[in-house]
N, C-alpha and C positions, 0 to 999 in steps of 0.2 A: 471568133476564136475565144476559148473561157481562157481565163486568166490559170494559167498552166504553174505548179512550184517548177523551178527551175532554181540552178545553180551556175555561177558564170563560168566553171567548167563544163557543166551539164551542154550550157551554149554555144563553149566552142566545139565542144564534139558534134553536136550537132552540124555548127556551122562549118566544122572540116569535112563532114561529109558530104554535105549541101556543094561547097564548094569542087569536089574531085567530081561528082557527079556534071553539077553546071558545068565543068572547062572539060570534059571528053564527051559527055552523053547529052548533055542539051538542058536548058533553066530549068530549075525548078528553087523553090525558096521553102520556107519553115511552113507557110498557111496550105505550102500543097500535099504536105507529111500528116499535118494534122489536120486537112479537110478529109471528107468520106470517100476521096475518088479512089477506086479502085482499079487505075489501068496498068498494066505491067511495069510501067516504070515509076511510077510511083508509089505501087509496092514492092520495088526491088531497094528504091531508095529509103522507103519509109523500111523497111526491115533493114538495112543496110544500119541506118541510125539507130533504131532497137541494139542488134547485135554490137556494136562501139559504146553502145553508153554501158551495155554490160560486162563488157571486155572491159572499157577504162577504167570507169567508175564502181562497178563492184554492186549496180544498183540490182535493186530485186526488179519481180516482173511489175508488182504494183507500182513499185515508183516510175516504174516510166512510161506505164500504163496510163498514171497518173497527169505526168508530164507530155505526153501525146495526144490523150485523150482515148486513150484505147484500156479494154478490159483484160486482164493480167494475162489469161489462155491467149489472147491474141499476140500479144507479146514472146509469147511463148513458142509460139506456133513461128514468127516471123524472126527468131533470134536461131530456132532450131532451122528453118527455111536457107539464115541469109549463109549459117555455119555449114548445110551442108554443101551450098554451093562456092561457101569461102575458099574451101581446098582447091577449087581449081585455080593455077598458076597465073591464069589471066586478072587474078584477083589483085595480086602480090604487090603491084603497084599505088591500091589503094590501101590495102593495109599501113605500106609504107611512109604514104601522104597523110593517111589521119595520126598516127604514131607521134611523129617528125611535130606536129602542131601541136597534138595534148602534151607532146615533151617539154617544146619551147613556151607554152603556154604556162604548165605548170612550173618550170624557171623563171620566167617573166616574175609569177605572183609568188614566189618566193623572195626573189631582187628585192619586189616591194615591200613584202612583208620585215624582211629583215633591215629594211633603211630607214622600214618607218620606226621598229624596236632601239635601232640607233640613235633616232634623232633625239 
């Protein structure tokens, strides 16, 4: 795995997807997103992570392109894939689970940011 730019938001999005996946649909970790496998569930999870980093984060296709290891049209193709299957209802759950984390996450690094300005 190349050394990926990454952000420790960029991580947890990641890692909140990684996680709703692992605890109802079965392991899988960061090296299986970004390795070449191509079986259905590793492309549902790897566009799963595409489509959240760009709902969260606001990233373009290159940058996560970038941070994956995939070329921007892929990106593209796997955010427009994860969105049109987002709408169905059975999704709603996970929406709710990565949400719930980039929220708390980005509270967290604002707590700290502001006690460090304090200190």
């Amino acid at each position: 795995m190349k050394n990926s730019p990454t952000s420790p938001l960029m991580e947890e999005v990641i890692a909140s997807v990684l996680a709703y996946f692992s605890a109802n649909e079965g392991p899988i970790n960061k090296a299986d997103i970004i390795s070449r496998n191509r079986t259905a569930y590793v492309s549902r999870v790897r566009s799963a992570v595409m489509f959240y980093l760009h709902q969260f984060m606001d990233l373009s296709s290159v940058q996560i392109g970038l941070a994956l290891e995939r070329d921007h049209t892929t990106v593209l193709h796997g955010i427009r894939t994860f969105n049109d299957k987002g709408a169905l209802v059975d999704l709603i759950p996970m929406h709710e689970y990565v949400q719930a984390r980039v929220i708390k996450f980005r509270q967290e690094r604002q707590a700290e940011l502001m006690s460090e300005l304090a200190s």
